[in-house]
C-alpha positions as CSV (number, residue, x, y, z in Angstrom):
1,X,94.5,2.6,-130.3
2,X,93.8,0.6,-126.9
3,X,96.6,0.7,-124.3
4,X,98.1,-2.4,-122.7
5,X,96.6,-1.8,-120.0
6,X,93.5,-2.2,-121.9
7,X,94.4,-5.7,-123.5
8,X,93.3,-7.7,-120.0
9,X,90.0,-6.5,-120.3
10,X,87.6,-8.9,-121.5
11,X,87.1,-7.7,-125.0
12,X,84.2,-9.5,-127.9
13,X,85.1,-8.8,-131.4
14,X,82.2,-8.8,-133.7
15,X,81.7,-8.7,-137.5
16,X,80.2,-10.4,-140.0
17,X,81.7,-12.8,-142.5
18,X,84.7,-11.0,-144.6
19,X,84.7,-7.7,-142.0
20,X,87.9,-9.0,-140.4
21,X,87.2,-9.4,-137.2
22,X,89.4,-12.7,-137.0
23,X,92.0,-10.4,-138.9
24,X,91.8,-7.9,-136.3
25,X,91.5,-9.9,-132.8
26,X,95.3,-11.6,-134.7
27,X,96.8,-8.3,-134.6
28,X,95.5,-7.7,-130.6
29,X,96.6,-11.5,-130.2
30,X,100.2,-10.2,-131.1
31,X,100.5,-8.1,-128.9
32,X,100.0,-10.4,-126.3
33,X,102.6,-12.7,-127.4
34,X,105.1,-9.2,-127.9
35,X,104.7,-9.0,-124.3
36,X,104.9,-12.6,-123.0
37,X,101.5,-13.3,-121.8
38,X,100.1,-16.6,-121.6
39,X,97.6,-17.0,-124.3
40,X,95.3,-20.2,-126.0
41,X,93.0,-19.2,-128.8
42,X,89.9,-22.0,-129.0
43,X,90.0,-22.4,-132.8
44,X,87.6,-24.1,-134.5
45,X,88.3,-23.1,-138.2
46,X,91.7,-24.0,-138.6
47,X,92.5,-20.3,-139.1
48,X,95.4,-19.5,-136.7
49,X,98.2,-21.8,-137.0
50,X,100.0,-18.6,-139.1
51,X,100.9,-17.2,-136.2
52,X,104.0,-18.9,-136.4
53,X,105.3,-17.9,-139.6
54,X,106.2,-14.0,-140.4
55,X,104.0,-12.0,-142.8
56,X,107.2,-11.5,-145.0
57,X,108.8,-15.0,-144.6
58,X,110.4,-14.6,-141.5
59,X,109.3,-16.8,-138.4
60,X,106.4,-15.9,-136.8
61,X,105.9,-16.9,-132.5
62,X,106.4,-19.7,-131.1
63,X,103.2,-20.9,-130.8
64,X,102.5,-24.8,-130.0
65,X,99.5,-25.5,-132.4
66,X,97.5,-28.9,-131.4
67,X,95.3,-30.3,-133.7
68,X,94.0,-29.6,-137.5
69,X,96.1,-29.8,-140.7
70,X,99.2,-27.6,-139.3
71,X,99.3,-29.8,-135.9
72,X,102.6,-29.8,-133.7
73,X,100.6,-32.0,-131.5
74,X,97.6,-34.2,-133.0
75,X,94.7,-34.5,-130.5
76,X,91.4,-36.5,-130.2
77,X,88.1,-35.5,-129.3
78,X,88.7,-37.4,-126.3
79,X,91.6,-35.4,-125.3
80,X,89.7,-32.6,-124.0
81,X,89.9,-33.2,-120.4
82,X,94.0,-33.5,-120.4
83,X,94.8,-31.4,-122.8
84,X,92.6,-28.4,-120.6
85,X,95.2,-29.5,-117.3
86,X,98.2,-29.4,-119.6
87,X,97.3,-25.6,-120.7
88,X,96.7,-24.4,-117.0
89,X,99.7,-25.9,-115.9
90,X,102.0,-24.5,-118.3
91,X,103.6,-21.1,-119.6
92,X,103.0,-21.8,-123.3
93,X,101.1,-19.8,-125.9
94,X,99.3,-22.0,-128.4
95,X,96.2,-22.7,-130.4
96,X,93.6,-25.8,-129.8
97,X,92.5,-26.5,-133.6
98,X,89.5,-28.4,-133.4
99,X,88.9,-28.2,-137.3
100,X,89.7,-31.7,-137.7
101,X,87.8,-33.3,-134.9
102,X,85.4,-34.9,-137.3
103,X,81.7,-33.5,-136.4
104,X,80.1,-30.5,-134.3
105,X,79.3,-33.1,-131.5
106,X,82.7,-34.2,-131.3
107,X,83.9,-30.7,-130.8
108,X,81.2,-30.4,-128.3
109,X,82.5,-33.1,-126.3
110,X,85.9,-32.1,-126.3
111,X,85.2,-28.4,-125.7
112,X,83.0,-29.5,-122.5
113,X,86.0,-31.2,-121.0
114,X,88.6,-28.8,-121.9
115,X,86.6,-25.9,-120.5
116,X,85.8,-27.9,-117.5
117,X,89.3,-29.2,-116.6
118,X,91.3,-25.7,-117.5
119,X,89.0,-24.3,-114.9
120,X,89.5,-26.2,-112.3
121,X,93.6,-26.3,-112.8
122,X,94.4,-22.3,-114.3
123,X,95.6,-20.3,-111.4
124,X,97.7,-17.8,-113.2
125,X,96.9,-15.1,-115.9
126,X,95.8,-16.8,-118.9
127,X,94.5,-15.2,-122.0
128,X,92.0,-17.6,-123.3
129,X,90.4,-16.7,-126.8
130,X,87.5,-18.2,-128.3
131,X,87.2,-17.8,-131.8
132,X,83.6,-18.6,-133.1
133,X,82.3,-17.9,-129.6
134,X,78.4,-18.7,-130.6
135,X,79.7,-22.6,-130.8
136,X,80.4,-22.3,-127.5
137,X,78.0,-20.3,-125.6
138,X,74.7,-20.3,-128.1
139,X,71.7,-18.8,-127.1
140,X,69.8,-21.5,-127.7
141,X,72.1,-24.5,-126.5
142,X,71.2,-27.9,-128.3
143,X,69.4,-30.1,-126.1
144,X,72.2,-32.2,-123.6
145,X,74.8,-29.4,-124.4
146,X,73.6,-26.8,-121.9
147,X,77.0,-28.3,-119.4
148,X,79.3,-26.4,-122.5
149,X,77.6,-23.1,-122.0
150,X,77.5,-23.5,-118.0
151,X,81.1,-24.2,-118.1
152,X,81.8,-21.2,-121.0
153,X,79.8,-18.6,-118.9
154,X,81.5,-19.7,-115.7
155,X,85.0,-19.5,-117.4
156,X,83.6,-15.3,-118.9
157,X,81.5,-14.5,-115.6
158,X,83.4,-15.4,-112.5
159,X,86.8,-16.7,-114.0
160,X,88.6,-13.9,-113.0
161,X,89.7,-15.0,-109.7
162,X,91.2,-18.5,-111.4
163,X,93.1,-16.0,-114.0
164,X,91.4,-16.1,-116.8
165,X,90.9,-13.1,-119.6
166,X,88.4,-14.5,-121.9
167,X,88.1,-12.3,-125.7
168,X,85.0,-13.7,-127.6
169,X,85.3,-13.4,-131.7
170,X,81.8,-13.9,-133.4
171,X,80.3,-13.6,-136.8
172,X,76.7,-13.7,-135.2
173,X,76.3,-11.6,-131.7
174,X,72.7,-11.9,-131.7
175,X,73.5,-16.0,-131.4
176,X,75.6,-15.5,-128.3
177,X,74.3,-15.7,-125.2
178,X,73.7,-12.6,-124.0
179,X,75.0,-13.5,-120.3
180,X,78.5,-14.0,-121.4
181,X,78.2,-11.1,-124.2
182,X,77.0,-8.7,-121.8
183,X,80.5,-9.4,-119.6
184,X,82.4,-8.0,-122.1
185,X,84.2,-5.0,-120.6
186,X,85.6,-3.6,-124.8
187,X,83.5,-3.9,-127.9
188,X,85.2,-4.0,-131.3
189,X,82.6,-4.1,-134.0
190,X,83.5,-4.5,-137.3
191,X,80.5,-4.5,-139.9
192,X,77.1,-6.1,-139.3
193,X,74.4,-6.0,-142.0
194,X,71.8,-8.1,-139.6
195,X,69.0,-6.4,-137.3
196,X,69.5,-8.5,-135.3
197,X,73.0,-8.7,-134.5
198,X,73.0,-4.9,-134.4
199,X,70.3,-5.7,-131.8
200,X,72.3,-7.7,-130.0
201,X,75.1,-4.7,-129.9
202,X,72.0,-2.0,-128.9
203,X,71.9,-4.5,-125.9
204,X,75.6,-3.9,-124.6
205,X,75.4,0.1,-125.3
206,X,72.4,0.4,-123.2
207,X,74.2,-1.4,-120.3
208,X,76.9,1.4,-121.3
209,X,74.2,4.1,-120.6
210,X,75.3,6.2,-123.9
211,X,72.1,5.7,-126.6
212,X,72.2,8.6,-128.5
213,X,75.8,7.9,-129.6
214,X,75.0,4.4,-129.7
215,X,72.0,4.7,-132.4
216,X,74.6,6.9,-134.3
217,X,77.4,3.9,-134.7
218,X,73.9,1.1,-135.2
219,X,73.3,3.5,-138.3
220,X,76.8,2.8,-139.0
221,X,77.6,-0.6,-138.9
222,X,76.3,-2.0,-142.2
223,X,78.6,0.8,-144.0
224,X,82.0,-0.2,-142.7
225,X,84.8,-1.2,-145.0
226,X,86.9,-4.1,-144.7
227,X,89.1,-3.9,-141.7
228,X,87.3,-1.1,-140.3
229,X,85.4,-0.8,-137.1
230,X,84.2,0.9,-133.9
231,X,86.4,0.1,-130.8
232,X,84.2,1.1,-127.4
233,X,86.3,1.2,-124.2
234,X,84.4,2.9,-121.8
235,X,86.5,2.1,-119.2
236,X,89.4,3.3,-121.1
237,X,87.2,6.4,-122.0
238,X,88.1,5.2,-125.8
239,X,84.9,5.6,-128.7
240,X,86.7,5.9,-131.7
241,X,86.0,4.3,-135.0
242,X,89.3,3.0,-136.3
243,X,90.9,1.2,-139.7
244,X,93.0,-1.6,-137.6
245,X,96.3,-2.1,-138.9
246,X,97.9,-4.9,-140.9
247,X,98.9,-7.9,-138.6
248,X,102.9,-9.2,-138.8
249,X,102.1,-13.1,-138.7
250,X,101.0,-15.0,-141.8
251,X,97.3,-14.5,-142.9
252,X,96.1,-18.1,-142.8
253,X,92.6,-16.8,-142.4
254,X,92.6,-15.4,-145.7
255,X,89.6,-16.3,-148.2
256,X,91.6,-17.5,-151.2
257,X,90.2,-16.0,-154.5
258,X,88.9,-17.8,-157.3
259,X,91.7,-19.7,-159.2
260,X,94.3,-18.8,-156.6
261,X,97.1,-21.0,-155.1
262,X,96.7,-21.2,-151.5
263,X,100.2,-19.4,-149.9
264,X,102.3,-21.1,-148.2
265,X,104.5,-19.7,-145.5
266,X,108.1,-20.6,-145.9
267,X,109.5,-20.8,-142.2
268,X,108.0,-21.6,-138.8
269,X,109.1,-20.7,-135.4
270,X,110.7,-23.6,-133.7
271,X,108.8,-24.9,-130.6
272,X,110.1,-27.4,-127.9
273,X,107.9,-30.2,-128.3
274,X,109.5,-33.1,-126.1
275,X,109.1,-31.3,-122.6
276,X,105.1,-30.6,-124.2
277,X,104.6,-34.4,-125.5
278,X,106.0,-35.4,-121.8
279,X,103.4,-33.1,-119.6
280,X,100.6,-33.9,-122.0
281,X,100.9,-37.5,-121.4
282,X,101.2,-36.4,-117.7
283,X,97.9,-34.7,-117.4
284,X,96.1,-37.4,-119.1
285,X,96.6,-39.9,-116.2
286,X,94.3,-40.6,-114.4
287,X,93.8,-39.7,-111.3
288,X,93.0,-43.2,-109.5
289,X,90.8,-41.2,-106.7
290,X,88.5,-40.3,-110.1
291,X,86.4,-43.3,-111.0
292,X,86.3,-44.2,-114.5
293,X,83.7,-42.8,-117.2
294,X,80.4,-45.1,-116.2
295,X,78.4,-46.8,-119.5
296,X,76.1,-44.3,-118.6
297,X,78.1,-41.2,-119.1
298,X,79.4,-43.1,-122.8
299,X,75.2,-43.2,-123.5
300,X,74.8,-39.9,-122.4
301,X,77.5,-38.6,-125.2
302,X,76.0,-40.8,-127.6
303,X,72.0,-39.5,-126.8
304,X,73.7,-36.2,-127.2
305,X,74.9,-36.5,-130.9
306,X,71.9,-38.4,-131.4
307,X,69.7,-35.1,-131.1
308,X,72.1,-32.7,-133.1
309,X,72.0,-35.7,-135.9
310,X,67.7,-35.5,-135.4
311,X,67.8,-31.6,-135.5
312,X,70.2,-31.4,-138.7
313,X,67.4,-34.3,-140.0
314,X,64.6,-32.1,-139.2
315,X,66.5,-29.2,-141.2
316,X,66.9,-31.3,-144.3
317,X,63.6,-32.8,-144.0
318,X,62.0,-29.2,-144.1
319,X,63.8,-27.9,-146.9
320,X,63.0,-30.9,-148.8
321,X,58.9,-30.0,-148.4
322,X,59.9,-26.8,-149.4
323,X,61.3,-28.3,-152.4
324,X,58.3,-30.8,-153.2
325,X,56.0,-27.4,-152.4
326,X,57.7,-25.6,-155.1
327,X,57.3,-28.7,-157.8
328,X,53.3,-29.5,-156.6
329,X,52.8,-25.5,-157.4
330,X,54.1,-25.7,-160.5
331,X,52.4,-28.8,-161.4
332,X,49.1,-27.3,-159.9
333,X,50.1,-23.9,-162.3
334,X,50.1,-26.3,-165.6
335,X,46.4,-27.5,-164.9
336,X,45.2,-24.3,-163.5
337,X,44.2,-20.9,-165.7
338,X,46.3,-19.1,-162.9
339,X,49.3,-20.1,-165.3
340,X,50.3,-18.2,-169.1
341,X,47.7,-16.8,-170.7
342,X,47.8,-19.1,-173.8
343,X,47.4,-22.1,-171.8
344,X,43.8,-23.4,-171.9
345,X,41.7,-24.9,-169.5
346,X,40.2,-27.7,-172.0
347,X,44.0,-28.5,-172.9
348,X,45.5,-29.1,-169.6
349,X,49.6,-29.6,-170.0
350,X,52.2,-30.2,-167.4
351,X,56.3,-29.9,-166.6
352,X,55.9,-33.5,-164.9
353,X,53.5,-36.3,-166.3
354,X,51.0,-36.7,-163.6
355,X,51.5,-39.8,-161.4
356,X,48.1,-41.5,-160.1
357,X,47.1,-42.1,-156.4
358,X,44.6,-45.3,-156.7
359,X,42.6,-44.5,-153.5
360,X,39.9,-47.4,-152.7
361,X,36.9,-45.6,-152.8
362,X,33.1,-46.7,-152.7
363,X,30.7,-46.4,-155.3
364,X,30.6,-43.2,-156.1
365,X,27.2,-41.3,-155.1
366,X,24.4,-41.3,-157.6
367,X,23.1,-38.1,-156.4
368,X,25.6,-36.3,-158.5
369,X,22.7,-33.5,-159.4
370,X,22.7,-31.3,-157.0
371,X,25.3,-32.4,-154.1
372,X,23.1,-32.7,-151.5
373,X,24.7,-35.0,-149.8
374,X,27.5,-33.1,-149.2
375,X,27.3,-30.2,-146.3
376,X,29.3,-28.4,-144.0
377,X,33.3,-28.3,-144.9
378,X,32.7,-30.5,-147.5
379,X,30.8,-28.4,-148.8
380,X,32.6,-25.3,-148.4
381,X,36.0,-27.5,-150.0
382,X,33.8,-28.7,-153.2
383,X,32.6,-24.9,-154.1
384,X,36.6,-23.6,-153.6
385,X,37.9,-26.4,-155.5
386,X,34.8,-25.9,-158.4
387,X,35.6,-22.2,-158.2
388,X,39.1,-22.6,-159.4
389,X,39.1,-25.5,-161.8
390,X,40.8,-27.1,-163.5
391,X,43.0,-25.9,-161.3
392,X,44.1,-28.1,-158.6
393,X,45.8,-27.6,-155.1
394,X,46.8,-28.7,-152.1
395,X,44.4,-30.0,-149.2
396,X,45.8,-26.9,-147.1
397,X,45.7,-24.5,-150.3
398,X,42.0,-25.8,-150.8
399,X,41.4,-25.7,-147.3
400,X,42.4,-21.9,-146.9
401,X,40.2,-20.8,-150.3
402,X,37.3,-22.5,-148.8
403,X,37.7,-20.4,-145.6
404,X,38.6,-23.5,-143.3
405,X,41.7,-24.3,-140.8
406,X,43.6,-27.2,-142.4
407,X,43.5,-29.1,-139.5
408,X,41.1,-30.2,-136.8
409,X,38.0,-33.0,-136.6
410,X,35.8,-30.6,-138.8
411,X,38.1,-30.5,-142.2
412,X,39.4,-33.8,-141.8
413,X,35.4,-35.1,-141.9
414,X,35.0,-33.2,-145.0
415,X,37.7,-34.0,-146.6
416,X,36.8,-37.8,-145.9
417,X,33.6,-37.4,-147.1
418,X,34.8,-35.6,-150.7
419,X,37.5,-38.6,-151.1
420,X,34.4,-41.0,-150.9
421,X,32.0,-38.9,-153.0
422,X,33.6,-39.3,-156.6
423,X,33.6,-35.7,-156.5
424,X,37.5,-34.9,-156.1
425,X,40.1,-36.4,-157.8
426,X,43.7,-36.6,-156.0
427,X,46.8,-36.7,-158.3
428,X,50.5,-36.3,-157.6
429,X,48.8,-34.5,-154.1
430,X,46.9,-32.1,-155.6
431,X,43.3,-32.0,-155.6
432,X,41.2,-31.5,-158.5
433,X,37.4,-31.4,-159.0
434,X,36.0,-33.7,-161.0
435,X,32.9,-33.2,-163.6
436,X,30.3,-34.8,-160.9
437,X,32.1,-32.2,-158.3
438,X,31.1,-29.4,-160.7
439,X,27.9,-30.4,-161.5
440,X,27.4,-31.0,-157.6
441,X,28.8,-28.0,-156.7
442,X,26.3,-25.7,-158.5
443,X,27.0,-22.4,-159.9
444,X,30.5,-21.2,-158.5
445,X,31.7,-17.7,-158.8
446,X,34.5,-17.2,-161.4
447,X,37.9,-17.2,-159.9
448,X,40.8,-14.9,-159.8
449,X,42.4,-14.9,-162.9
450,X,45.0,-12.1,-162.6
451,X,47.8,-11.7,-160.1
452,X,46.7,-8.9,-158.2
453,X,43.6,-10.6,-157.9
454,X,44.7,-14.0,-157.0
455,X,46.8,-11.9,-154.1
456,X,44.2,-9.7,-153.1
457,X,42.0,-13.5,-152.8
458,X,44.7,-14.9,-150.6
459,X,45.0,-11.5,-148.5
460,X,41.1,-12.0,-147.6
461,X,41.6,-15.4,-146.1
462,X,45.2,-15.6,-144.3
463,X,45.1,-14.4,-141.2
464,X,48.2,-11.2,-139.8
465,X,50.6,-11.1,-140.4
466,X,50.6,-13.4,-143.5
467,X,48.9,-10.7,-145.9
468,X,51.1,-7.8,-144.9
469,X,54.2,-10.3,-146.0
470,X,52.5,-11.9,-149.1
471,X,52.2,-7.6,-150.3
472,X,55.4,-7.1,-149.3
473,X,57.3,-9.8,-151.4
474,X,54.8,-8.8,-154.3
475,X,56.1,-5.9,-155.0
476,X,59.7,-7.8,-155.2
477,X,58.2,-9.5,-157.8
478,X,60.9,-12.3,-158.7
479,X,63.8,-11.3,-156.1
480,X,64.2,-12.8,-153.1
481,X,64.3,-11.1,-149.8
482,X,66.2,-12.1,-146.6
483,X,64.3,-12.4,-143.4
484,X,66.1,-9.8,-141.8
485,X,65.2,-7.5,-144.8
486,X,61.8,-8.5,-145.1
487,X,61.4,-7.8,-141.4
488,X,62.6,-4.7,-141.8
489,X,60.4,-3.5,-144.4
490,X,56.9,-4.5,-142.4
491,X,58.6,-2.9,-139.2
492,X,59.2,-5.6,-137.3
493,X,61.4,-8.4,-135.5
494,X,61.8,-11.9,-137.6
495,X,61.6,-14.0,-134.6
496,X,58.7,-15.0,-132.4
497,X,55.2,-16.8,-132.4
498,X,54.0,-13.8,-134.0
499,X,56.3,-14.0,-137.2
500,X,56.9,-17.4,-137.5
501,X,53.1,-18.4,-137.7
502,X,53.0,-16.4,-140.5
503,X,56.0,-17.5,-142.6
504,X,54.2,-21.1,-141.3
505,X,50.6,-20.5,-142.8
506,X,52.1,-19.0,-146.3
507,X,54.7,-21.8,-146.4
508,X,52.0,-24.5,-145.7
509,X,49.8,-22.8,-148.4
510,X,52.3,-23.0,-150.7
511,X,52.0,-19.1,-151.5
512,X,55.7,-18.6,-151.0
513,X,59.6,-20.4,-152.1
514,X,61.8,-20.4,-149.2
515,X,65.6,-20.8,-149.6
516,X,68.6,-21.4,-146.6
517,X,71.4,-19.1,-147.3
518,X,74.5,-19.7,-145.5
519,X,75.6,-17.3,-142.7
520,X,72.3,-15.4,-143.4
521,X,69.3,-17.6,-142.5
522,X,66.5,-17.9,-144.9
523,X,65.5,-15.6,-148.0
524,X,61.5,-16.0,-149.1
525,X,60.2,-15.3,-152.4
526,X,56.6,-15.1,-153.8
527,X,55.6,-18.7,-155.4
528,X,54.8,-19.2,-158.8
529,X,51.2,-19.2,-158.2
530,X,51.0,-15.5,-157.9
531,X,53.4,-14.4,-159.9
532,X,52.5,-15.0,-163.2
């Protein structure tokens, strides 16, 4: 399928979870080793130590395999640095497992040195393969990280000279940055479901000038079977879409099924690890012309894992309000005639006993008759919330009926002012009117009381492209959608200001359930509140 020739190229391998791309970029990877070549696969899964045990019990190469749960050599995260210098300076093949390095930060660290050292020490052909490539040169590199990707892209970009032959494997192209993607001389892609890592691919065919045949294999991708793909050589003159063949090395990146004993090969090539041991302790001298690592560079590591520990936070922290959005709108659906139809308003029930928020308030107002005293948002918040009771909501959800931003000097004042009026009552979040509110509130317009109603309300007051989303996952009913899906469906990108502000303002209002989904992103799903 590619000629040998062909196998120096720098070549990305791309396919989604369970498309084989791993499986694939083995069998290339033993071809290499056939022939000799130098090669070090960057392996942060723990996935390739079975290249040294046959796929029918014989041994497999002879392949030095530092770090993880199959080690030859254990390493540290602080090992980077020498371990990089031993690799350039040697005529080994092996893999750097980094599965076992504790955290993401730690394999940061060490991947920063490696990548820093090996470049400044390779000088012959080296094959260097780095599986999981969007760990290592992300779009979006965390904040204090950016060094990894600088180093990555210099290794992919200009390492040529220093003999270097980077492949990239990735489950995600769209996450890769697109300046070391974009050097990639071959394309195998295996299966992508994503718009946008098809996207990402649309990017590399137009640099290949062929986009009629490359909106034919887009249409393609999310239709490919197992161990099937498209292999793009255009230097090779190669477009050919190809079932890759089965690999002669032990599949230790196979997804055990359920129930299933893990295999275990039964015997391993033999590697000399006493000349290894000796030059690894070698390259990790120090050089005494190097001074060594300053307080400051330890608190510069330390501020780094400090901000992937605050961005994981924010994560959890966000998916937690989802959660508590979710249990305030059912709470709000036991007290509101939104909910079943057999649920009435004089007989309020709810899934969770209300708790009560004691607020210190004034004497309530004695000018409960006609409300007066309360204008502008106020105002406009009492007649939403008397419009809907007894149902109750959040400040934003009221906020949005009543026509108002939820934020900002002018609802904040009227919100004060209802809290101090005795006409609101605030439970378990949710706000309420109470009987003064009603009185004070005057005649009030019945509110929705059926779903396409209640929708068609919400539609009128969110701003684009919240309504065109809030229709779309309504005629889903109760199944979820993935962004990429529901992006799809309205015609457009999921990413930008332009989508995100309006998966903010429904996801603020409540109005829809959000849900992480791993290796997929996010799914949405219309809330409670109109559905039934």
């Amino acid at each position: 399928m590619l000629p040998t020739t062909a196998l120096d190229d720098r070549i990305a391998i791309v396919g989604t979870a369970g498309s084989g791309n791993t499986y694939t970029a083995k069998g290339f990877v033993e071809r290499l080793l056939d022939a000799g070549a130098r090669v070090t696969v960057i392996d942060p899964l723990g996935v390739w130590w079975g290249l040294r045990a046959g796929a029918e019990g014989n041994a497999g190469y002879p392949v030095v395999v530092f770090g993880g749960r199959h080690a030859d050599v254990a390493i540290t995260a602080e090992m980077g640095a020498p371990l990089g210098r031993l690799i350039a300076q040697q005529a080994l093949a092996s893999v750097v497992d980094l599965s076992e390095l504790g955290s993401n930060a730690a394999r940061r660290g060490f991947m920063t040195a490696f990548a820093e050292a090996i470049y400044e020490a390779n000088k012959e052909p080296l094959h260097l393969v780095f599986d999981e490539a969007d760990l290592w040169a992300p779009q979006r590199p965390i904040k204090g990280w950016e060094g990894l990707l600088g180093h990555i892209e210099e290794i992919v970009r200009r390492g040529r000279v220093r003999g270097f032959i980077p492949w990239l494997i990735t489950q995600r192209p769209a996450v890769v940055h697109k300046d070391v993607l974009s050097q990639a001389d071959i394309l195998i892609t295996m299966k992508l479901t994503s718009s946008q890592d098809r996207e990402a691919i649309g990017a590399w065919i137009e640099g290949q000038a062929d986009r009629q045949e490359g909106r034919r294999i887009l249409a393609e991708l999310p239709r490919l079977r197992q161990g099937e793909g498209y292999l793009w050589a255009p230097g090779h003159g190669l477009l050919e879409r190809v079932q890759f063949p089965a690999i002669h090395t032990f599949d230790s990146s196979r997804t055990p099924r359920r129930g299933e004993q893990p295999a275990a090969p039964r015997t391993l090539a033999e590697v000399d690890l006493t000349a290894i041991a000796a030059a690894l302790t070698a390259a990790g001298t120090p050089n005494p012309d190097e001074p060594a690592p300053s307080a400051g560079r330890r608190l510069a590591d330390l501020e780094r894992d400090l901000a992937a520990a605050t961005q994981r936070i924010a994560e959890l922290e966000q998916e937690n309000r989802d959660l508590v959005g979710r249990l305030e709108q059912i709470v709000a659906l036991a007290f509101s005639p939104f909910g079943p139809s057999g649920l009435k308003a004089s007989e309020p029930q709810s899934v969770i006993p209300p708790r009560r928020v004691s607020r210190p308030r004034p004497r309530a107002s004695t000018d409960h008759g006609t409300g007066d005293n309360v204008q502008g948002a106020a105002r406009k918040l009492l007649i939403a919330a008397a419009q809907h009771a007894p149902g109750r909501f959040t400040w934003g959800q009221l906020a949005t009926l009543a026509g108002l931003k939820p934020s900002g000097g002018h609802f904040n004042a009227g919100r004060k002012q209802l809290r101090h009026s005795g006409y609101i009552d605030e439970t378990n979040n949710l706000v309420g009117v109470t009987r003064a509110g009603l009185k004070a509130a005057g005649k009030a317009r019945p509110a929705a009381s059926t779903p396409a109603e209640r929708l068609t309300l919400w539609c009128e007051r969110l701003p684009a492209p919240a309504p065109d989303i809030l229709r779309t996952l309504a005629v889903q009913g109760e199944r979820s959608m993935l962004a990429d899906e529901l992006a799809t469906a309205l015609g457009k990108k999921p990413s930008g200001g332009y989508w995100n502000s309006g998966i903010a303002v429904l996801r603020n209002n409540g109005l829809i359930e959000t849900e992480s989904v791993a290796g997929a992103g996010r799914r949405y799903r219309l809330a409670v509140l109109l559905r039934s």
